[in-house]
Backbone as ProteinMPNN parsed JSONL, in Angstrom:
{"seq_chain_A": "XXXXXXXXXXXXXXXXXXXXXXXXXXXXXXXXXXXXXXXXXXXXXXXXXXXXXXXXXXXXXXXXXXXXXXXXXXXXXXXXXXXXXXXXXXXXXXXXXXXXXXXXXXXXXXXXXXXXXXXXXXXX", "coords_chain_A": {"N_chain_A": [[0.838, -1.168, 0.0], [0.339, 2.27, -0.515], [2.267, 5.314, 0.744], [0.437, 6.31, 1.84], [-1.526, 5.46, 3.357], [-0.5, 5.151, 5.783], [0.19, 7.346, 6.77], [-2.21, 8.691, 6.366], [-3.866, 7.299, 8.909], [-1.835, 7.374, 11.287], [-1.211, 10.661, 11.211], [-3.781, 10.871, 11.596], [-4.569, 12.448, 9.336], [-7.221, 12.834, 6.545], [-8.034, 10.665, 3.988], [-9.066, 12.12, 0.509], [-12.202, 11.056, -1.157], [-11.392, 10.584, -4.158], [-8.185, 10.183, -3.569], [-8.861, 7.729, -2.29], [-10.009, 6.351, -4.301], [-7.45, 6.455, -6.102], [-5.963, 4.247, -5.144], [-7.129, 2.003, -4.516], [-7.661, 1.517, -7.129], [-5.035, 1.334, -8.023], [-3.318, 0.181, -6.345], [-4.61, -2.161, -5.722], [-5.366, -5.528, -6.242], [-7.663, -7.5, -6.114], [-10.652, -7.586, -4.517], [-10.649, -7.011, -1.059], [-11.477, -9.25, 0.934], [-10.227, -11.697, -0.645], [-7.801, -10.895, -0.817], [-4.175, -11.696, 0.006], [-1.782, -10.737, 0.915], [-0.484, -7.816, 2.417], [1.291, -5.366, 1.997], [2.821, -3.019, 3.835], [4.797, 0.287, 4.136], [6.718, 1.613, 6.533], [6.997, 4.468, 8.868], [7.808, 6.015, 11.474], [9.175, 7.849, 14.677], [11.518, 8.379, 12.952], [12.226, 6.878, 11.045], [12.248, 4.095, 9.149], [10.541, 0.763, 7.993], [9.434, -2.031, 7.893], [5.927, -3.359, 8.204], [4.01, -6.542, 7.052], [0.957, -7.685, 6.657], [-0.05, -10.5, 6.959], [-2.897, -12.152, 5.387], [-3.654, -15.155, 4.977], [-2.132, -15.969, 7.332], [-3.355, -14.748, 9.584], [-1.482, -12.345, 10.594], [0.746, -9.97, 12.006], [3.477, -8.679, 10.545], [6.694, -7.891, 11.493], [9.23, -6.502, 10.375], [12.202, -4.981, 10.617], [15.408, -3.866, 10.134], [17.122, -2.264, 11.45], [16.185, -2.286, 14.522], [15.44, -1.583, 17.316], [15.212, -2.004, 20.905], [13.865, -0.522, 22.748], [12.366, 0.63, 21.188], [10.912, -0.834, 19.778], [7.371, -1.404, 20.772], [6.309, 0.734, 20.65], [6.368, 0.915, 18.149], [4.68, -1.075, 17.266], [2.327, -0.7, 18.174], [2.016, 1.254, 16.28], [1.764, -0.282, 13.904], [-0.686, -1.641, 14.303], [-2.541, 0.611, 14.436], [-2.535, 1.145, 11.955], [-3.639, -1.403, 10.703], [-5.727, -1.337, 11.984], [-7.38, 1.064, 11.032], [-7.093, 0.012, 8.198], [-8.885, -1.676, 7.881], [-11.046, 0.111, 8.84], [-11.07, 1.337, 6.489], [-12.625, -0.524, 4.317], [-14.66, -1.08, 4.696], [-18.094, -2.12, 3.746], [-19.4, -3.365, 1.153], [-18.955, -2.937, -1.023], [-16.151, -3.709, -1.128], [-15.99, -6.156, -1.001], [-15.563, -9.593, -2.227], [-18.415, -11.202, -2.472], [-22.16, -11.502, -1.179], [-21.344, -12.704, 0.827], [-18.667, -13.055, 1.704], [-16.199, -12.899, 4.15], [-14.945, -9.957, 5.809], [-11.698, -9.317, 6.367], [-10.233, -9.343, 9.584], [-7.986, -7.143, 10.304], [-6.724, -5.899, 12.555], [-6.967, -7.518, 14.262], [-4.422, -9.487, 14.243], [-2.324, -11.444, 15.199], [0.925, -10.603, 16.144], [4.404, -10.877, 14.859], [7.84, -11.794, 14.997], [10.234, -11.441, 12.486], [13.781, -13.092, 12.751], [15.781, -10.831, 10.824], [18.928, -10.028, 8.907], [20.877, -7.159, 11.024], [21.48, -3.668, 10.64], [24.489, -2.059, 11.123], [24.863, 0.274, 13.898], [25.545, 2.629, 13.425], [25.506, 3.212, 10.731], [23.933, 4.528, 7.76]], "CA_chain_A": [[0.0, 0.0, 0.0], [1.228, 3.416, -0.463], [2.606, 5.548, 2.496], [-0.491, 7.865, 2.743], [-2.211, 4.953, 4.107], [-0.304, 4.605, 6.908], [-0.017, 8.482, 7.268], [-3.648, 8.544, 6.945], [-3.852, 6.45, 10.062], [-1.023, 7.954, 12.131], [-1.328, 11.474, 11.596], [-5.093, 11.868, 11.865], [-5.003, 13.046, 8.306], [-8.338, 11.957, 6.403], [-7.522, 10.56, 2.376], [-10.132, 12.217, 0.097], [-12.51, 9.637, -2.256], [-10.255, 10.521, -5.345], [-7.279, 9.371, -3.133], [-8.905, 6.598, -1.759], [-10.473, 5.67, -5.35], [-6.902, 5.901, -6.786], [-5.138, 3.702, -3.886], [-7.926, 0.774, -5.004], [-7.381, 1.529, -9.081], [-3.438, 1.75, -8.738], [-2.37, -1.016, -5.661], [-5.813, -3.451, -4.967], [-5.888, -6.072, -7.765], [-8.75, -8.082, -5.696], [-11.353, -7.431, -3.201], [-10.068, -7.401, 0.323], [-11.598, -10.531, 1.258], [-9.259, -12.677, -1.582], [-6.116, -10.398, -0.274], [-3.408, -12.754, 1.033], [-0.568, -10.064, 1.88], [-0.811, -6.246, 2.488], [3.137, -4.358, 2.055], [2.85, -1.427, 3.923], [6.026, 0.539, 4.548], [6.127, 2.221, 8.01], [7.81, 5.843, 9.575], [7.74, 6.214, 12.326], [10.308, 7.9, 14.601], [12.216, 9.243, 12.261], [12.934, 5.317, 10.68], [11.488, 3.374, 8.422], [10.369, -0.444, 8.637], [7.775, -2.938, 6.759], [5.096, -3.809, 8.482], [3.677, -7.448, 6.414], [-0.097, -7.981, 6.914], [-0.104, -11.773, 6.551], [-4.306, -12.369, 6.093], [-3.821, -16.027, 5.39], [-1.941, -17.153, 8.545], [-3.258, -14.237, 10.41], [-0.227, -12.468, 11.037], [1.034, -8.548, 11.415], [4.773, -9.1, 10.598], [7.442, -6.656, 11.746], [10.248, -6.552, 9.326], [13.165, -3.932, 11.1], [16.701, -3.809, 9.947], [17.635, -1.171, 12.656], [15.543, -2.654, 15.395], [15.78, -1.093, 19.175], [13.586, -2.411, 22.105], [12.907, 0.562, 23.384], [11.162, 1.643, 20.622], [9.536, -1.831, 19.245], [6.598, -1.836, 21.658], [5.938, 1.495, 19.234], [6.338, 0.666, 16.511], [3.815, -2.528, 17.188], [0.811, 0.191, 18.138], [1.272, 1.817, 14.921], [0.926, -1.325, 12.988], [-2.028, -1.82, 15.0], [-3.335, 1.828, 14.212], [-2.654, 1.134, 10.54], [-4.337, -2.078, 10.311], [-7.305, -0.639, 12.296], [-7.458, 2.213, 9.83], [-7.036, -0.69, 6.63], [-10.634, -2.146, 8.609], [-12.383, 1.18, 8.509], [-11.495, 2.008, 5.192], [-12.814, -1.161, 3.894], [-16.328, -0.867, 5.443], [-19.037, -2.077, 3.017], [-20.025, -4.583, 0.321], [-18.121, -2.947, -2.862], [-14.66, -4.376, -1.231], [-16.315, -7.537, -0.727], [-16.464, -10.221, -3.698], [-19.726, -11.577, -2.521], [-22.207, -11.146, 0.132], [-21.266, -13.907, 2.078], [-17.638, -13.117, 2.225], [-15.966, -12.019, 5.295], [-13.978, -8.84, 5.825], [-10.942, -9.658, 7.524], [-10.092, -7.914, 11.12], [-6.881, -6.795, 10.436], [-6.083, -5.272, 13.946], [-6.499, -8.457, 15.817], [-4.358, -9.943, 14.05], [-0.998, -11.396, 16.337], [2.627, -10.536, 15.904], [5.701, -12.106, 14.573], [9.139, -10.665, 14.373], [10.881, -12.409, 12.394], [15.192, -12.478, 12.675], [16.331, -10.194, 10.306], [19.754, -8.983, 9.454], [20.382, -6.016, 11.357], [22.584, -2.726, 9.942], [25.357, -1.167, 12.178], [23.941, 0.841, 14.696], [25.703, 3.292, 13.064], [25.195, 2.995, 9.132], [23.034, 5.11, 7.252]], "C_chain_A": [[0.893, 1.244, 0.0], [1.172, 4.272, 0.644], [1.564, 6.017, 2.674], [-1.197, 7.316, 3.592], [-2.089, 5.266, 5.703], [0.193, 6.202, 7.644], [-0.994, 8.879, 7.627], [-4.14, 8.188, 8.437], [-2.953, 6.897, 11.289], [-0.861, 8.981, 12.34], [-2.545, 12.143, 11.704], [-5.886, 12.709, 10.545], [-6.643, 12.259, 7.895], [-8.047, 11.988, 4.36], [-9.182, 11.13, 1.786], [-10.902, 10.968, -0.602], [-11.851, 9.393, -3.078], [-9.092, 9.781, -4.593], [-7.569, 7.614, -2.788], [-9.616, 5.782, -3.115], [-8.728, 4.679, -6.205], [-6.022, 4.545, -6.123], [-6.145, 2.264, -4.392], [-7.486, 0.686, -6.629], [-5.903, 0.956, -9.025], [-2.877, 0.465, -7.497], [-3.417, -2.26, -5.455], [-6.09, -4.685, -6.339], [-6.842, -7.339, -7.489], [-9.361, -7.375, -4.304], [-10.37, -7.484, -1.469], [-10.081, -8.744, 0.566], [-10.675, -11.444, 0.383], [-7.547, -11.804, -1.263], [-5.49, -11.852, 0.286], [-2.203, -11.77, 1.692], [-1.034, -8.503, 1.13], [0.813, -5.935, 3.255], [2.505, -3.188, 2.319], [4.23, -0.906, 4.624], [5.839, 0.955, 5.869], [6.888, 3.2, 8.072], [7.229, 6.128, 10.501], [9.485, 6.474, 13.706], [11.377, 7.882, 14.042], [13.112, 7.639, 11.137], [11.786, 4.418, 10.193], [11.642, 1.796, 8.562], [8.85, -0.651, 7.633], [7.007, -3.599, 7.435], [4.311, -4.934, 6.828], [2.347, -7.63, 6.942], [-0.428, -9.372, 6.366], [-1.415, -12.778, 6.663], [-4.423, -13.767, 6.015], [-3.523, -17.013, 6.848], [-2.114, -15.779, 9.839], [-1.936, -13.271, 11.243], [0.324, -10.691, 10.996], [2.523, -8.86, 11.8], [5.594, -8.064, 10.667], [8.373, -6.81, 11.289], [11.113, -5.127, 10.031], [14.251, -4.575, 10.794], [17.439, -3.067, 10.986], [16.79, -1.372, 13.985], [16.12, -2.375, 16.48], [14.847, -1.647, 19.968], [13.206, -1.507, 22.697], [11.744, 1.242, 22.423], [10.195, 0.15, 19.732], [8.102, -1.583, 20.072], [5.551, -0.678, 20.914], [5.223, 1.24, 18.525], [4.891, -0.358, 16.232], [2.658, -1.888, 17.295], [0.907, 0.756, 16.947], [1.535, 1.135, 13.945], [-0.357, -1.554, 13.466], [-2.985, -0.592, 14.884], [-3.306, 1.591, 13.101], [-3.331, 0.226, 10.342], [-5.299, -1.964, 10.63], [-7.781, -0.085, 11.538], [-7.777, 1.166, 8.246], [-8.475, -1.367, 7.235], [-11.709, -1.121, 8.244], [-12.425, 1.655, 7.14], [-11.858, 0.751, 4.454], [-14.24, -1.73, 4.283], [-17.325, -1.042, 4.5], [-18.861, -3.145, 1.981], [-19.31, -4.098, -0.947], [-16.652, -3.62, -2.52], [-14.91, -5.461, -0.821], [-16.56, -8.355, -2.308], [-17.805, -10.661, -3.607], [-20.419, -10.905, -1.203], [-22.288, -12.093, 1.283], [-20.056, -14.11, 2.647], [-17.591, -12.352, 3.092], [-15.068, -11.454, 5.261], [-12.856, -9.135, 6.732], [-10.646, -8.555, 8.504], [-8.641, -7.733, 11.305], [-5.982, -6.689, 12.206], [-6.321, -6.736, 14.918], [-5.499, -9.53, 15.222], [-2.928, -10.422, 15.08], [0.233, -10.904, 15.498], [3.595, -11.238, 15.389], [6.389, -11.466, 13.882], [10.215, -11.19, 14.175], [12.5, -12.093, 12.559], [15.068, -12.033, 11.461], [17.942, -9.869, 10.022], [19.705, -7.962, 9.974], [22.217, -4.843, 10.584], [23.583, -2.448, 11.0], [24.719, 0.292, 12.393], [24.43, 2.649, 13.787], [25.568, 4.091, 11.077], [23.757, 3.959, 8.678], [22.619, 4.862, 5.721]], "O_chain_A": [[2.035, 1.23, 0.459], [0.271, 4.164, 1.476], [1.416, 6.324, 3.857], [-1.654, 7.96, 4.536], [-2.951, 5.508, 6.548], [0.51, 6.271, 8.831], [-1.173, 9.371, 8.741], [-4.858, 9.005, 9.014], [-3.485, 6.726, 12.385], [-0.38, 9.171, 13.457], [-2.706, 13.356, 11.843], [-6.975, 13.279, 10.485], [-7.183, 11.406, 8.6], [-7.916, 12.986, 3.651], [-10.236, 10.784, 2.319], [-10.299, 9.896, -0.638], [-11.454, 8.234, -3.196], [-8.957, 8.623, -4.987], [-6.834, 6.64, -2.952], [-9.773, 4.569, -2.974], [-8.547, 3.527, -6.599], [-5.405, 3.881, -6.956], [-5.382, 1.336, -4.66], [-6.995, -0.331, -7.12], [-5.55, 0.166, -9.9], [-1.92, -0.201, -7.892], [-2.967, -3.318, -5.016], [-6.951, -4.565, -7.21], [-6.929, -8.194, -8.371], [-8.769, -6.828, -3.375], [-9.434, -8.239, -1.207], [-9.072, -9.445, 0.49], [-10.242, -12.257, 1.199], [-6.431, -12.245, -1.535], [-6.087, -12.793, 0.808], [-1.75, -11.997, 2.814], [-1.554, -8.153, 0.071], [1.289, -6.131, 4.373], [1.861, -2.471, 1.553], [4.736, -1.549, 5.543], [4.768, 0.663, 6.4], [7.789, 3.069, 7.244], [6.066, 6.527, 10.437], [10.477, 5.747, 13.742], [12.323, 7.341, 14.614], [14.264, 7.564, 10.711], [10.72, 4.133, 10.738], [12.649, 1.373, 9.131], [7.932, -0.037, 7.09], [7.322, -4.788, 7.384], [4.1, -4.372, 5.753], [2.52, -7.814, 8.147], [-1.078, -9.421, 5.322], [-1.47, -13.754, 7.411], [-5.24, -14.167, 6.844], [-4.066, -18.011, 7.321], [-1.338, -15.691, 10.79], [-1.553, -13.559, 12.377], [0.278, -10.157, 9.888], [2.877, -9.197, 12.929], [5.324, -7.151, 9.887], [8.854, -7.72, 11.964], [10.463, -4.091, 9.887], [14.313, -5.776, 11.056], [18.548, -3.516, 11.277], [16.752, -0.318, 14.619], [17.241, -2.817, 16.731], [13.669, -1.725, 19.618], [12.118, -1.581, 23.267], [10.769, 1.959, 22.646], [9.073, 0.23, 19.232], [7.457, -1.738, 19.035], [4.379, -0.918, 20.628], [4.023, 1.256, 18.25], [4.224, -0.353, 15.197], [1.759, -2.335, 16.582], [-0.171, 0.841, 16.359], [1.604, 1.757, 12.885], [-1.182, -1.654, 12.559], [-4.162, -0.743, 15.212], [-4.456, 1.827, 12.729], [-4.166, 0.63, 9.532], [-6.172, -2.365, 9.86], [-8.816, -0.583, 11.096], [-8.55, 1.544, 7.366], [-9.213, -1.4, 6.25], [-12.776, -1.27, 7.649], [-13.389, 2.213, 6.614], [-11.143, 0.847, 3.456], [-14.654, -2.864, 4.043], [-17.707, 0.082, 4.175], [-17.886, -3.865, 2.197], [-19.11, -4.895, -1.864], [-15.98, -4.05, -3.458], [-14.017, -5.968, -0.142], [-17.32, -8.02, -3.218], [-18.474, -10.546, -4.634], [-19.868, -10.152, -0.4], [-23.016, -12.195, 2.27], [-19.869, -14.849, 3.613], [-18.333, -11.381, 3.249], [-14.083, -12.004, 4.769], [-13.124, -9.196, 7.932], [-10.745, -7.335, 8.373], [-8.088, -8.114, 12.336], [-5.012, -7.26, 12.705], [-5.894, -6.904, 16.06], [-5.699, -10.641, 15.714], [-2.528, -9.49, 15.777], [0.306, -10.901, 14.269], [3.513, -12.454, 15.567], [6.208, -10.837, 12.84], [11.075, -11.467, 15.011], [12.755, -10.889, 12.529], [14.281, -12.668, 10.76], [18.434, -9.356, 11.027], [18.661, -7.35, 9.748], [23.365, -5.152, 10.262], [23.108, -2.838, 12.067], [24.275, 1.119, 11.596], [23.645, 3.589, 13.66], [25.57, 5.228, 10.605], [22.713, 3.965, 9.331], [21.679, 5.486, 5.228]]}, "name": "protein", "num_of_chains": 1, "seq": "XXXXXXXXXXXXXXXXXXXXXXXXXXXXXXXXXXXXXXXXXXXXXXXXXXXXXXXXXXXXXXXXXXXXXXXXXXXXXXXXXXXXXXXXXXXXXXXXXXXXXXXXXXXXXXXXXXXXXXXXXXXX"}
């Protein structure tokens, strides 16, 4: 998904319909319900990171190369504000293929962080 989503969601902004039309035209190439993975980048604290929305095995995946523990615990609420936010904007029967499919609930979905390499603490 593209960042505004997850700006959308974190700074309170609100995407107009045109935005939120082209964000379905230009990254959605099925309904929600038939999604299997949702790439959203992340910024937060001044550092970027990939939050993985993994809807078949349930899964919000934290992808950090520069990973700190003081600031994971973060970072993990605003995947959890972004996938809340990917719930409300998906509210209704046109991002559904039928009407018997179910909308997945992003925000409950659990954790998993997987090893990674990590960069030097110092590396830019």
């Amino acid at each position: 998904m593209p960042t505004m989503i997850m700006q959308d969601a974190l700074q309170g902004t609100r995407l107009t319909q045109a935005n939120l039309d082209a964000v379905v035209c230009n990254h959605m190439r099925c309904k929600v319900d038939k999604v299997t993975k949702i790439f959203q980048p992340m910024w937060t604290d001044g550092h970027w990171y990939l939050m993985v929305i993994d809807v078949r095995r349930k899964k919000l995946i934290y992808y950090d190369s520069l990973k700190c523990s003081r600031e994971t615990e973060g970072r993990k609420l605003a995947m959890t504000q972004v996938a809340l936010h990917l719930e409300s904007l998906t509210v209704g029967s046109k991002w559904l293929s039928s009407s018997n499919a179910e909308r997945p609930r992003f925000s409950s979905y659990k954790y998993e962080e997987p090893v990674v390499p990590q960069q030097h603490r110092r590396s830019r």
